[in-house]
Structure formats: C-alpha cells, structure tokens
PDB file of N, CA, C and O in Angstrom:
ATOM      1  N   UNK A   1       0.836  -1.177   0.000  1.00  0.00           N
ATOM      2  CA  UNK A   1       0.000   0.000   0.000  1.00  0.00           C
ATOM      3  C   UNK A   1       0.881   1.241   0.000  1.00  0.00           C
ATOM      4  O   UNK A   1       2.012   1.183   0.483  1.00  0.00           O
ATOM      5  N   UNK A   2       0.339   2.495  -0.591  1.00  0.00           N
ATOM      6  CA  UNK A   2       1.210   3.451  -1.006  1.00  0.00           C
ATOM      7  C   UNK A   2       0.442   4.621   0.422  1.00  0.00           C
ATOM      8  O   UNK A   2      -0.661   5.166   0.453  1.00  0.00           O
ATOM      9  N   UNK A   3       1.388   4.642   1.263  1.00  0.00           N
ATOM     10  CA  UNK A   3       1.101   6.059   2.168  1.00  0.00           C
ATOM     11  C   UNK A   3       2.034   7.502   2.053  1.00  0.00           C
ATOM     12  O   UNK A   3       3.247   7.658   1.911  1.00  0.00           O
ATOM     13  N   UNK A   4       0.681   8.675   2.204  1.00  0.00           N
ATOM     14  CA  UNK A   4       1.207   9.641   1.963  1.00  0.00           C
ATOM     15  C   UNK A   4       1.518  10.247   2.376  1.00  0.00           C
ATOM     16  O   UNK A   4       0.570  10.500   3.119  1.00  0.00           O
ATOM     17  N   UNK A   5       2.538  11.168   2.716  1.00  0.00           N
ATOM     18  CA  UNK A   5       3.258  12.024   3.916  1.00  0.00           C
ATOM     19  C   UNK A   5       3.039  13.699   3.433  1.00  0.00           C
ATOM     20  O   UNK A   5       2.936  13.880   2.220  1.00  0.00           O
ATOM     21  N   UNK A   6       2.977  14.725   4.198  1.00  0.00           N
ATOM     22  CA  UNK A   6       3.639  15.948   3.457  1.00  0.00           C
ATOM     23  C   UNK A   6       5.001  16.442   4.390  1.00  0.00           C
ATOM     24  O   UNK A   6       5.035  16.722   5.588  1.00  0.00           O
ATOM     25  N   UNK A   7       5.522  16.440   3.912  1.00  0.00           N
ATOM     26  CA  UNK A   7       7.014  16.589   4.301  1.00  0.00           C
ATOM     27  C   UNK A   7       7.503  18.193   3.561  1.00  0.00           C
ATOM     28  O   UNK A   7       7.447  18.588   2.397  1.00  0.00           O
ATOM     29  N   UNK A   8       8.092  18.990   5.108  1.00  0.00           N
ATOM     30  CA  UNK A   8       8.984  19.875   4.456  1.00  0.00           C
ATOM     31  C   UNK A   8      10.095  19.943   5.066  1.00  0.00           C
ATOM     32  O   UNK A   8      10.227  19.974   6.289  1.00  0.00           O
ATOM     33  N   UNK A   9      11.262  19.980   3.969  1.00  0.00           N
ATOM     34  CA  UNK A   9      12.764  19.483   4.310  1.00  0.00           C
ATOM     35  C   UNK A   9      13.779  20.334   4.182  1.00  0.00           C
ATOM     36  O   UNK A   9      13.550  21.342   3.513  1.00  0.00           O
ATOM     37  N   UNK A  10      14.749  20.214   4.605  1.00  0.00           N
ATOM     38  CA  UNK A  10      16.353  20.876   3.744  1.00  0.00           C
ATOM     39  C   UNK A  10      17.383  20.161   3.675  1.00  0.00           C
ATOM     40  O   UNK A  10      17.594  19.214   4.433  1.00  0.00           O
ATOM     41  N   UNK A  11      18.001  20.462   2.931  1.00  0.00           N
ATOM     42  CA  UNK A  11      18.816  19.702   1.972  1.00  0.00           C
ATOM     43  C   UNK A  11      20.096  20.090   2.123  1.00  0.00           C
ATOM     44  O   UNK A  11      20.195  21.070   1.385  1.00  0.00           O
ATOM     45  N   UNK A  12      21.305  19.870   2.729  1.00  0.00           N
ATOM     46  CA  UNK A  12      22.679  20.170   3.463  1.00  0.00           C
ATOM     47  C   UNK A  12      22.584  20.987   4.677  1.00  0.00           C
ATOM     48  O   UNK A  12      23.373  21.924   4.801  1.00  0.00           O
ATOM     49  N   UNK A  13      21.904  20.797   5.388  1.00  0.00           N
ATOM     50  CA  UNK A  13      21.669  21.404   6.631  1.00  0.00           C
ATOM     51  C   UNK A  13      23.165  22.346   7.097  1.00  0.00           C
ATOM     52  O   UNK A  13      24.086  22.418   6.283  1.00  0.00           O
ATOM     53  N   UNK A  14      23.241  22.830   8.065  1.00  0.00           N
ATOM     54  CA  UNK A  14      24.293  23.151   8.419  1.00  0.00           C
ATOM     55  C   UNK A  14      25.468  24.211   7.006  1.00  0.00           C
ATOM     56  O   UNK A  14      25.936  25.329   7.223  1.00  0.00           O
ATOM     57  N   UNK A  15      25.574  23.744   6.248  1.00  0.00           N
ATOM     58  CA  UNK A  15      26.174  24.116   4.921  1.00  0.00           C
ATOM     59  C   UNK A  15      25.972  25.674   4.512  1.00  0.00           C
ATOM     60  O   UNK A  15      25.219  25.994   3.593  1.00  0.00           O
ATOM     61  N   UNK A  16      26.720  26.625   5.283  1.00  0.00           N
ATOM     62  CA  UNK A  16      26.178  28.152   4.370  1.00  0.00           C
ATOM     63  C   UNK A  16      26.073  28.275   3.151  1.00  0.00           C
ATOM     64  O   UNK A  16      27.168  28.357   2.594  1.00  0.00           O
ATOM     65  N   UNK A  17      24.856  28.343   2.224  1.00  0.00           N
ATOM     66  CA  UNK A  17      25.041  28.825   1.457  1.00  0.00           C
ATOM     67  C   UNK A  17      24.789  27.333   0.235  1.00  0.00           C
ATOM     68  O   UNK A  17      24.815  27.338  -0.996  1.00  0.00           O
ATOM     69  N   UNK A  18      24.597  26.381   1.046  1.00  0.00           N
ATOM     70  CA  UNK A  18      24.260  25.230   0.535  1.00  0.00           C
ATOM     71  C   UNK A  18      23.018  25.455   0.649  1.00  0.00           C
ATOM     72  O   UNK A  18      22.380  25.672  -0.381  1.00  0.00           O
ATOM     73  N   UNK A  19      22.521  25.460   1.610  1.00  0.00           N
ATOM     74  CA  UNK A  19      21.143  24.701   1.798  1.00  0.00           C
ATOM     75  C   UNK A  19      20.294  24.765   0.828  1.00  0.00           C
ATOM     76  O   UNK A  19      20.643  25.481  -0.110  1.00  0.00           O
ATOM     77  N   UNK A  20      18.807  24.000   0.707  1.00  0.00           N
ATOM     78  CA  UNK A  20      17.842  24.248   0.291  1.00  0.00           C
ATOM     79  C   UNK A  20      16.517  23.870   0.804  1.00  0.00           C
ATOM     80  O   UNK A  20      16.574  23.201   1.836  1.00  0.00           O
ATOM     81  N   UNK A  21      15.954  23.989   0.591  1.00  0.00           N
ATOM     82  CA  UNK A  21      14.573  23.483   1.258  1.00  0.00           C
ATOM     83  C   UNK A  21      13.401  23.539   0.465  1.00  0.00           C
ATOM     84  O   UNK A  21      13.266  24.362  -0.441  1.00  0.00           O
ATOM     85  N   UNK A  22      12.700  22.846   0.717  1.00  0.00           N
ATOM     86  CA  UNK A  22      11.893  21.844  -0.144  1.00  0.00           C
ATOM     87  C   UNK A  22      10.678  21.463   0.914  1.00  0.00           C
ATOM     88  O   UNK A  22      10.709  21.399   2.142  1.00  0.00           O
ATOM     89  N   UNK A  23       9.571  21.230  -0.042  1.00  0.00           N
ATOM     90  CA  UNK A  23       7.850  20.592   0.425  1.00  0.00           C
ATOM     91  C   UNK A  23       6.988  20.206  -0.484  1.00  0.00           C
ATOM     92  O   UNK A  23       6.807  20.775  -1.560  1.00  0.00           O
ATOM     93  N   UNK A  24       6.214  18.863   0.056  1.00  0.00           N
ATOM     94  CA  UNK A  24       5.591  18.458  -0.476  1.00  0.00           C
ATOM     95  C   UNK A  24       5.108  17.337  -0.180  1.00  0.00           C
ATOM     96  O   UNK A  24       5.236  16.898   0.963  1.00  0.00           O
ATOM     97  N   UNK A  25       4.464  16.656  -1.137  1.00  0.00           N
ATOM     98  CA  UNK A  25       3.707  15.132  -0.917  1.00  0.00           C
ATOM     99  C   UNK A  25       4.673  13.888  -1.353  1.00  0.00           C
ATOM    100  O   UNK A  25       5.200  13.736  -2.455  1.00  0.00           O
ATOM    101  N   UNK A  26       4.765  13.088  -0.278  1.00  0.00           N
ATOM    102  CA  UNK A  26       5.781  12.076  -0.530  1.00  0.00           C
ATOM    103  C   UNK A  26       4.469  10.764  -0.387  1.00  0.00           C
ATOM    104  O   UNK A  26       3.591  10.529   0.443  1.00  0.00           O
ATOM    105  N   UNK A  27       4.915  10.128  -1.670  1.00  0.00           N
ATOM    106  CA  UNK A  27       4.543   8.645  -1.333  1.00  0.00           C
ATOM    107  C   UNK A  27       5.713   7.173  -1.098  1.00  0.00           C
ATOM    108  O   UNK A  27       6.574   6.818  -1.903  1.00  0.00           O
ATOM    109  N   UNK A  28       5.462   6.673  -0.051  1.00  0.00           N
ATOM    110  CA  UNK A  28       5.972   5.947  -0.006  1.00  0.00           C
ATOM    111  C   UNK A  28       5.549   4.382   0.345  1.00  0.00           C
ATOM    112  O   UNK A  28       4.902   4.332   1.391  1.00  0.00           O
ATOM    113  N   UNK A  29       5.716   3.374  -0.146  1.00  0.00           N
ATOM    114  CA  UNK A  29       5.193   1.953  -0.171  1.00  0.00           C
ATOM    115  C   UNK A  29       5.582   1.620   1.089  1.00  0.00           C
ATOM    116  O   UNK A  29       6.722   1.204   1.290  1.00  0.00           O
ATOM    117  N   UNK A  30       4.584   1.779   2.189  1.00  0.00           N
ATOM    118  CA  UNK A  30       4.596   1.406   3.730  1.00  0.00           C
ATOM    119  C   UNK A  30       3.404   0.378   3.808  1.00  0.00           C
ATOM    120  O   UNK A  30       2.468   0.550   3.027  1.00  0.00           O
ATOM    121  N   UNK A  31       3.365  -0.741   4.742  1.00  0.00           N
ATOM    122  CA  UNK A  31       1.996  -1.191   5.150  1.00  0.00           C
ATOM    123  C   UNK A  31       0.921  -0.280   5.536  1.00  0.00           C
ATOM    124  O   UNK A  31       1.527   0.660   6.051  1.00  0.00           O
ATOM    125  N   UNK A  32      -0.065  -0.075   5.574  1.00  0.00           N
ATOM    126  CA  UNK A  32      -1.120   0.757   5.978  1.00  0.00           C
ATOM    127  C   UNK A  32      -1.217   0.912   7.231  1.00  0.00           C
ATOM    128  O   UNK A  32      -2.156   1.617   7.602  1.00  0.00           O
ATOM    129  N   UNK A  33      -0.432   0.404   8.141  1.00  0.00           N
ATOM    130  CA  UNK A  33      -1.006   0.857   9.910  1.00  0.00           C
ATOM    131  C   UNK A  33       0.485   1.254  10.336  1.00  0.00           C
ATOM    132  O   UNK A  33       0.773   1.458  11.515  1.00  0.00           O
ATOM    133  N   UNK A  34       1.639   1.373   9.040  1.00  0.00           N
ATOM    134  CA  UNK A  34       3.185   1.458   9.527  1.00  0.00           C
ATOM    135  C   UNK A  34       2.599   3.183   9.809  1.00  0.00           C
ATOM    136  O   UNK A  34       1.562   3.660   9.347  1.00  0.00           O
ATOM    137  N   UNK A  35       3.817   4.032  10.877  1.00  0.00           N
ATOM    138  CA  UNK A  35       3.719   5.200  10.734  1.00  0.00           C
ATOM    139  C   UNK A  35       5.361   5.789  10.959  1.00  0.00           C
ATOM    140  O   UNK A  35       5.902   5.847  12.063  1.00  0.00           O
ATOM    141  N   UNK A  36       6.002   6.201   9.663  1.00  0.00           N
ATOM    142  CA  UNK A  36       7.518   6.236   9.646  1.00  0.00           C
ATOM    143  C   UNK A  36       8.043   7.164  11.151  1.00  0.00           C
ATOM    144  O   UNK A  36       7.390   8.115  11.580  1.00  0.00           O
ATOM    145  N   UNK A  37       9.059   6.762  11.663  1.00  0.00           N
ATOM    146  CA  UNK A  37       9.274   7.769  12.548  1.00  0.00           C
ATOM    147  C   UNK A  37      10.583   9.045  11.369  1.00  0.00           C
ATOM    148  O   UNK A  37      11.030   8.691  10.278  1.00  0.00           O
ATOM    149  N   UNK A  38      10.850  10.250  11.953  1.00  0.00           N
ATOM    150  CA  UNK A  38      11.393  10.820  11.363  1.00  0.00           C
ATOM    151  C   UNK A  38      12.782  10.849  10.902  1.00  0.00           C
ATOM    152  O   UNK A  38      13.185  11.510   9.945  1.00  0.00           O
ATOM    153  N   UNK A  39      13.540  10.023  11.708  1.00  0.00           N
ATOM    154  CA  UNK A  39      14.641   9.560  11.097  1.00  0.00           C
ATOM    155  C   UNK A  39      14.552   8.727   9.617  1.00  0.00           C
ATOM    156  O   UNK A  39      15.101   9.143   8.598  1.00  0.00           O
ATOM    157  N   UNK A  40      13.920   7.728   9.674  1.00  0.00           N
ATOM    158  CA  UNK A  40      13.693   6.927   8.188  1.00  0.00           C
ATOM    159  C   UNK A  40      12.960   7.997   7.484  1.00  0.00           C
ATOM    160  O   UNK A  40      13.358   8.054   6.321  1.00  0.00           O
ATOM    161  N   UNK A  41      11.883   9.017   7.784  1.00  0.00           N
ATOM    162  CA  UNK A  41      12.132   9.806   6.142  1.00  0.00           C
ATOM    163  C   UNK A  41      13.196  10.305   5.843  1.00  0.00           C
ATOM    164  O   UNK A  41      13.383  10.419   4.631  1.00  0.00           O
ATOM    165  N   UNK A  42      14.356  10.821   6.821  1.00  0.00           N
ATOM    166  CA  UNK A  42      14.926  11.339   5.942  1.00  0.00           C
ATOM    167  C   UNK A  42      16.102  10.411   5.183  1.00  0.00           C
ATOM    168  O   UNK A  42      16.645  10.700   4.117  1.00  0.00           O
ATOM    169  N   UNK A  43      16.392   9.058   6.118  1.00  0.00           N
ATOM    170  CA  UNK A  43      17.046   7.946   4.924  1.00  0.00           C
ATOM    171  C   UNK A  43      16.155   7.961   3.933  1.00  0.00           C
ATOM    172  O   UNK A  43      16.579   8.415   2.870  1.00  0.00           O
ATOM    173  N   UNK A  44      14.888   7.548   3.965  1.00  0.00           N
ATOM    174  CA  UNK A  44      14.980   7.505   2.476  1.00  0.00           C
ATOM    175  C   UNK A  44      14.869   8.592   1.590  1.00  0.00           C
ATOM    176  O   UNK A  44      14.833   8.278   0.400  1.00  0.00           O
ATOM    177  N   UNK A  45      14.805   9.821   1.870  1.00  0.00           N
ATOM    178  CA  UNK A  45      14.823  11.302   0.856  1.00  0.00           C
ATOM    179  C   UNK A  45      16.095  11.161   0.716  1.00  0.00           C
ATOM    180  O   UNK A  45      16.548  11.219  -0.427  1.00  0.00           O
ATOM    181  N   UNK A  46      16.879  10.968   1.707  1.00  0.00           N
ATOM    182  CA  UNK A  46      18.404  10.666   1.257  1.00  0.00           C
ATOM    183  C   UNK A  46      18.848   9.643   0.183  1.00  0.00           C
ATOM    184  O   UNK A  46      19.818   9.683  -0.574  1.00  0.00           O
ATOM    185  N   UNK A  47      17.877   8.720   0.326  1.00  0.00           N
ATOM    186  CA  UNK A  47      18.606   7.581  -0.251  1.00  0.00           C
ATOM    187  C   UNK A  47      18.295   7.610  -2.013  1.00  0.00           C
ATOM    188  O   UNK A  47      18.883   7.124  -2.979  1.00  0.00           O
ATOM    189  N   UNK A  48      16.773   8.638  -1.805  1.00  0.00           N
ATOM    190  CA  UNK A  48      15.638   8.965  -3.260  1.00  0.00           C
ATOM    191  C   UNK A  48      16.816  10.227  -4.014  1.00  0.00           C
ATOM    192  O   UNK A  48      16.735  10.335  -5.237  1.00  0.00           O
ATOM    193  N   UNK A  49      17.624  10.928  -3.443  1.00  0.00           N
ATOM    194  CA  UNK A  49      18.000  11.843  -4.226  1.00  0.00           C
ATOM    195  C   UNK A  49      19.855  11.948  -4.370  1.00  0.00           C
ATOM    196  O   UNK A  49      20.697  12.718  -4.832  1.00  0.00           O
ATOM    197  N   UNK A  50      19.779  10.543  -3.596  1.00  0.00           N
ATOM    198  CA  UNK A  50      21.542  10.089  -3.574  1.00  0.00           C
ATOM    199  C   UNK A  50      22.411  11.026  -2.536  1.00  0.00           C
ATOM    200  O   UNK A  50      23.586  11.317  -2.762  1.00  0.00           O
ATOM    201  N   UNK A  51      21.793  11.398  -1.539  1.00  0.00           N
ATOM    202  CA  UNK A  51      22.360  11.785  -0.373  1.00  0.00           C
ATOM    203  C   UNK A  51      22.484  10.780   0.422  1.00  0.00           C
ATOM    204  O   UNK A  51      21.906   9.707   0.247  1.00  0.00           O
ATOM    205  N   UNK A  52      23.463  11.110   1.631  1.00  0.00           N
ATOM    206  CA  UNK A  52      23.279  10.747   2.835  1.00  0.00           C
ATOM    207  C   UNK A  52      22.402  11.106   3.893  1.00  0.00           C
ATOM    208  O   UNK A  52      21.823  12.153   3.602  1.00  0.00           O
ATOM    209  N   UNK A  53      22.058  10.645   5.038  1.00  0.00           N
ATOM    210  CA  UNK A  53      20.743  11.362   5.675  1.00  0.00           C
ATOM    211  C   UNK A  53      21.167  12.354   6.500  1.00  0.00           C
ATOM    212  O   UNK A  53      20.453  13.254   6.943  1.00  0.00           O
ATOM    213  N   UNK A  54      22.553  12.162   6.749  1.00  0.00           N
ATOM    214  CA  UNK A  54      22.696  13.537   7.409  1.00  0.00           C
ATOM    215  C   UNK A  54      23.071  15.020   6.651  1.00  0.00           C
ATOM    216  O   UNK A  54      23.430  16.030   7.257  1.00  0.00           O
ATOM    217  N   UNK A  55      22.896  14.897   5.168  1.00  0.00           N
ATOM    218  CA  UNK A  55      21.934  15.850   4.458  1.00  0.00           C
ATOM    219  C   UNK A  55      21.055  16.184   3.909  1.00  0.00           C
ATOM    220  O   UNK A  55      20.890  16.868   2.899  1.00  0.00           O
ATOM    221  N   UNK A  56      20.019  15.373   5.019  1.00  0.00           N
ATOM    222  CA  UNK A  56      18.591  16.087   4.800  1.00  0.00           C
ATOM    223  C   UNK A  56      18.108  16.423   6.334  1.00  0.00           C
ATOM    224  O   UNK A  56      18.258  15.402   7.006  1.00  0.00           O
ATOM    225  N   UNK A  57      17.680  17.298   6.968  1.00  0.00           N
ATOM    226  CA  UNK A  57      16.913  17.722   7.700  1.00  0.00           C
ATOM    227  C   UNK A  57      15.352  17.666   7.554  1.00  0.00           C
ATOM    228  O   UNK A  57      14.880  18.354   6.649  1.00  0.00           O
ATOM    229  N   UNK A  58      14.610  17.035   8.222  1.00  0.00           N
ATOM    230  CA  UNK A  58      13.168  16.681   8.410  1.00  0.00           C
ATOM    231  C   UNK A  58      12.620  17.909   9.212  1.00  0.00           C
ATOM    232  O   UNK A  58      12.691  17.849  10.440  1.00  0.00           O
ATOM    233  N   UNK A  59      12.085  19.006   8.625  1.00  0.00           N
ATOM    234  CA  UNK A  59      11.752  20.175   9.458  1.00  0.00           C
ATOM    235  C   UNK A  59      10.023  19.848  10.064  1.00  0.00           C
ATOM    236  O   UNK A  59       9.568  20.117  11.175  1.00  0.00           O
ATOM    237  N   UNK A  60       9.377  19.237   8.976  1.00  0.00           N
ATOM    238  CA  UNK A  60       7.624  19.067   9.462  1.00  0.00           C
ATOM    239  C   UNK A  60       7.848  18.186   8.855  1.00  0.00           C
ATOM    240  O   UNK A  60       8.866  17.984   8.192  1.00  0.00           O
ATOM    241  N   UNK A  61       6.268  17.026   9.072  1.00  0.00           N
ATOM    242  CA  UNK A  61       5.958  16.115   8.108  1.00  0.00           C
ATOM    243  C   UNK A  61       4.480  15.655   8.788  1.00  0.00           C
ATOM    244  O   UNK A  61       4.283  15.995   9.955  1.00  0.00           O
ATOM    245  N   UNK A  62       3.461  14.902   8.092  1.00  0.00           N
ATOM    246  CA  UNK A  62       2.199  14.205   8.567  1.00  0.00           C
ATOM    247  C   UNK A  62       1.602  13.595   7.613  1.00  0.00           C
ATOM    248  O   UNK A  62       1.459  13.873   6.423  1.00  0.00           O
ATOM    249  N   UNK A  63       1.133  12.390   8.502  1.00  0.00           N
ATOM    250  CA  UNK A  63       0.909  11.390   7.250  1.00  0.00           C
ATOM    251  C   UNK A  63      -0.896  11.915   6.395  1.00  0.00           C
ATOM    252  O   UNK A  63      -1.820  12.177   7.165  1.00  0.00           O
ATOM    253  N   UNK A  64      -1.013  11.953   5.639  1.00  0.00           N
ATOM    254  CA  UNK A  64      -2.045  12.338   4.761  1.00  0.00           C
ATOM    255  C   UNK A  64      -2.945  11.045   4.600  1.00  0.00           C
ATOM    256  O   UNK A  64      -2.496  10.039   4.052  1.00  0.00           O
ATOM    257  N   UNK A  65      -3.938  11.097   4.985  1.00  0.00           N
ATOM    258  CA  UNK A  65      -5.429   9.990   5.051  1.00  0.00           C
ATOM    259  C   UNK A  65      -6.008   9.841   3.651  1.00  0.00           C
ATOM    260  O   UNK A  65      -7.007   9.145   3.467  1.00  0.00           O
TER     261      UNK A  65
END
C-alpha cells in the first residue's frame, strides 16, 4: 500500500550557502497501519536523491489519510 506524507525538508543542513529546502507530498510503499518515525524519512529522501541522511533535515511532516 502506497502512504502519503507531506514533508517539508532541507537539503545540506548546516552548509552556508548550501542549503535548500523543499515541500511536499511524498509517497511511499509502507503497510497501511506502519507510521515512519522521522529519522527513516529522511534515509529515504536521502537515499531517493543520492544523499546521505545527514543531508537532509526533516523540518515538518504528517501522514495524509
């Protein structure tokens, strides 16, 4: 089953002049009663855009019904 998150993020945290930040609707193929804690979104935004997770920062997120 495909659950939906809205997630808003940044992208090299820490990094002057790097950063970026980003929002939106994430789907991701979870069981239906899973509820990600916030560390695993940001492995996998990390893992979806070929980062590591400790450049992405998880600023908000909630799962969408």
């Amino acid at each position: 089953m495909v659950a939906r998150y809205y997630a808003q993020f940044r992208l090299n945290p820490g990094r002057p002049g790097v950063e970026d930040e980003y929002s939106g609707v994430l789907e991701l193929d979870t069981a239906a009663n899973e509820v990600l804690e916030p560390g695993e979104i940001e492995r996998l935004l990390g893992e979806a855009l070929g980062l590591r997770k400790r450049n992405v920062e998880l600023l908000d997120w909630s799962r969408l019904h």
